[in-house]
MIVEXZA-134162 format. One record per residue (C-alpha): x, y, z. Coordinates in steps of 0.5 Angstrom, whole numbers, plus 500, padded with zeros to 3 digits. Layout:
<rs>
XYZ ...
</rs>
This chain:
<rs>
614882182 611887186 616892191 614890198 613897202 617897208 617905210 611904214 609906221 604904227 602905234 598902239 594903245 592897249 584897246 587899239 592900233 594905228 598904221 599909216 602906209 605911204 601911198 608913194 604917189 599911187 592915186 586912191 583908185 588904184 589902191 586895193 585893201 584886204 583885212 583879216 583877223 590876222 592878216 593886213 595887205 594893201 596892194 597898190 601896183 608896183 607897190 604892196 604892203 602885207 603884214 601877218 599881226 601877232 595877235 587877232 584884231 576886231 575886223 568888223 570893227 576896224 576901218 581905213 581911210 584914204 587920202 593925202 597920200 596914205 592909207 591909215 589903219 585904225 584895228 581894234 585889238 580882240 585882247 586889251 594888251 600891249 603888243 611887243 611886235 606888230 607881225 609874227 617874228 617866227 612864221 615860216 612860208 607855208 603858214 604865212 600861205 595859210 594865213 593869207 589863203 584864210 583871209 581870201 576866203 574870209 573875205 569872199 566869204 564876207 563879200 558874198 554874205 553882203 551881196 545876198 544881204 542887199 539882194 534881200 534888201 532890195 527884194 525887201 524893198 521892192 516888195 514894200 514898194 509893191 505893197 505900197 504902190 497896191 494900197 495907192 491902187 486901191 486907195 485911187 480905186 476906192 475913190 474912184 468907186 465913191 465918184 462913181 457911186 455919188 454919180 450914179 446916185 445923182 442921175 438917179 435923183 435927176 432920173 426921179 425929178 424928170 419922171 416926176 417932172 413928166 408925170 405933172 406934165 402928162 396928167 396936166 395934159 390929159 386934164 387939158 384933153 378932158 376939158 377940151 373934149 367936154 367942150 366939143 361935146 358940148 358945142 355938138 350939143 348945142 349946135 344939134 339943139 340950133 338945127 332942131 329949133 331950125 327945123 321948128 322954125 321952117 315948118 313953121 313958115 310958108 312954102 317959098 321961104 323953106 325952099 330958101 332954108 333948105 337950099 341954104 342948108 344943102 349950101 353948107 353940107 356941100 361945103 363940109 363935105 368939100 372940107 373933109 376931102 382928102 387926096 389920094 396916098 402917094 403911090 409907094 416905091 422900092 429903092 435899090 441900093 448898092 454898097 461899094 466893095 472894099 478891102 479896108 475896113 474904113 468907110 471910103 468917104 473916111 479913106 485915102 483911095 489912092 494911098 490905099 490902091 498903091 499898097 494893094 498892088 505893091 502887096 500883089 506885085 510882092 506876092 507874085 514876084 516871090 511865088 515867081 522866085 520859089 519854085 517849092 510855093 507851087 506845091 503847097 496852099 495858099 495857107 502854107 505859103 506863111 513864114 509863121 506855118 512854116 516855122 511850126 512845122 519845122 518844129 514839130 519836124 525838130 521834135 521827131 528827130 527829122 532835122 533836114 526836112 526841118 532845116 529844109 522848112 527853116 530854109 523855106 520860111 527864111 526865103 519868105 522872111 528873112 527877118 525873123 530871128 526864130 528861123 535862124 535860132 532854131 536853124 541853127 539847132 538842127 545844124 547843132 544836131 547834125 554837127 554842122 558847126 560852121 552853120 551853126 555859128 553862122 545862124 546863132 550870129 545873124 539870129 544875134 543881129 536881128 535881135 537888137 535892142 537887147 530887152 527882156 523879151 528877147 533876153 531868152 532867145 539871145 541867151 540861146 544863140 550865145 549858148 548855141 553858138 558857144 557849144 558849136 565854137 566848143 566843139 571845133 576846140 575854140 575854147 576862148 571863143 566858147 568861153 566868151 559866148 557862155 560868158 555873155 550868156 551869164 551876162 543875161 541870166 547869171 542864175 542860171 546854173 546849168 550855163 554857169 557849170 558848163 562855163 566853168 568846165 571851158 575854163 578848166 579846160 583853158 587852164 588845162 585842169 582837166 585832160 
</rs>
């Protein structure tokens, strides 16, 4: 039983009140305060200090401060007046219920009221932060488009400069062609006229010196024609070639062969043994023998109703893989189903252990196991231990309705409100 504090003092002014309460040596952390309009309590255990005032005060308005050793309230009256008393000389024991009953609500009340008002703030905030954080996206996209923009303009007046710039060359080059064309034209012109004027020439002269014009122009054509031989193509030859087969997809000159052919034979040696070790592989394909496979169809088994051969494809995959938290979480379901409560508290708590670290794309299926878990604790009337189990899963999803009545109805059936 609390000791009640009656060594306490006040004043007043017509507009205000003042009370100091002495802490007794009770640190400041353990002091718990509770203000109404009518009703004043500072609880610091084995202390408390409760008082019902004569008149209503001003709560919204009044404050209290702790520190060197007391606590100092300052209420403003809601009436300007001079108080004859400072708490109510004739209420009996069921008023006095009412009036502190009325400030609990009153005050959970107002504390619920300022827990929706931050959960607005803060949703306020985080979506002016988002708004925020938009326009910075689009402002750095913007500008990244104007980069863009001045870049691609950029290689656009280079692209023209060098066209240009190989246009001159081309048409430089063609005029060059052209006079070097016009040249050859006419130094063919010229060397015709030479060998015309020759031929003059030697017809002109006697018998032995055109012998001597003709054997040395027949000199020359040999040579020519000795000029312009050609040799003979290569003879042409088809190359077969022959790519090393490979099961990863890196070149082998990029690959490291054996680190690459120790994992291939660890994975065979570990296909082998586990189709060794599982008699019930022989009967299904090569496909069938995944983990992932085999949890589908557990689940369209679950979904019809056929919870045993689903437990039996969940015991199958888990043989497989043992390591995934699904197969247990929804084993333990059909355990659930069929009443197997023992084995449903064991799957949801090794489905918990593989669940780790708890992130939020795990929080769904760890709220499951809890609840599961928590039902099947339930059902072999472990209440306290349900209980904890639905409260964890509040801890996850505190809005989730459905959770939270049905942690609510443990607790009455803990207290033993309801039959």
């Amino acid at each position: 039983m609390p000791l009640i504090v009656k060594d306490y003092t006040w004043t007043q002014t017509p507009s205000l009140l003042y009370i100091t309460v002495p802490l007794k040596g009770v640190g400041p952390g353990k002091v718990d305060i509770l203000c109404s309009e009518n009703y004043l309590k500072v609880n610091f255990p084995p202390f408390l200090f409760e008082v019902f005032l004569c008149a209503p005060i001003d709560d919204t308005k009044s404050s209290a401060k702790v520190g060197n050793g007391v606590v100092v309230f300052t209420l403003y009256k809601k009436e300007l007046e001079l108080w004859k008393s400072l708490s109510l000389t004739d209420a009996d024991k069921e008023k006095m219920q009412r009036i502190r009953e009325q400030a609990v609500i009153k005050a959970q009340e107002k504390a619920k009221a300022e827990k929706e008002a931050k959960a607005v703030q803060k949703r306020d905030n985080e979506k002016y932060a988002l708004q925020k954080t938009m326009k910075i996206e689009e402002e750095e996209r913007k500008r990244i488009e104007d980069l863009k923009e001045q870049e691609r303009k950029r290689a656009t007046e280079e692209l023209e400069q060098w066209k240009k710039v190989q246009s001159q060359a081309a048409e430089m080059q063609m005029a060059r062609k052209e006079q070097q064309l016009q040249k050859e034209m006419q130094n063919k012109e010229n060397k015709t006229t030479n060998e015309e004027r020759q031929a003059n020439l030697s017809k002109s002269l006697p018998g032995s010196l055109q012998q001597s014009a003709t054997g040395h122009r027949g000199n020359k054509i040999q040579e020519k024609l000795k000029e312009k031989t050609l040799p003979a193509p290569r003879s042409s030859k088809c190359l077969q070639i022959q790519f090393t087969p490979r099961v990863f997809p890196t070149a082998l000159r990029e690959s490291r062969v054996a680190e690459e052919e120790e994992w291939l034979q660890k994975q065979a040696d570990a296909r082998r043994a586990m189709n060794a070790d599982i008699p019930e592989l022989k009967d299904l394909k090569e496909g069938e023998r995944n983990p992932e496979w085999l949890k589908e169809k557990g689940n369209k088994l679950f979904a019809t109703g056929n919870y045993l051969a689903a437990i039996n494809a969940y015991n199958l995959a888990i043989r497989l893989n043992n390591k995934i938290p699904a197969l247990y979480l929804n084993r333990c379901a059909c355990h659930l189903k069929l009443r197997n409560l023992h084995k449903t508290i064991e799957d949801s708590s090794k489905a918990l252990e593989l669940l780790v670290p708890p992130v939020p794309d795990n929080a769904k299926a760890r709220l499951k196991a809890h609840v599961r878990r928590g039902t099947a604790f339930c059902e072999l009337e472990l209440y306290v231990e349900g209980l904890q189990d639905y409260e964890a899963a509040l801890k996850i999803d505190p809005y989730n309705l459905d959770v939270k009545a049905d942690a609510e109805k443990i607790r009455q059936r803990i207290q033993g409100s309801e039959p």
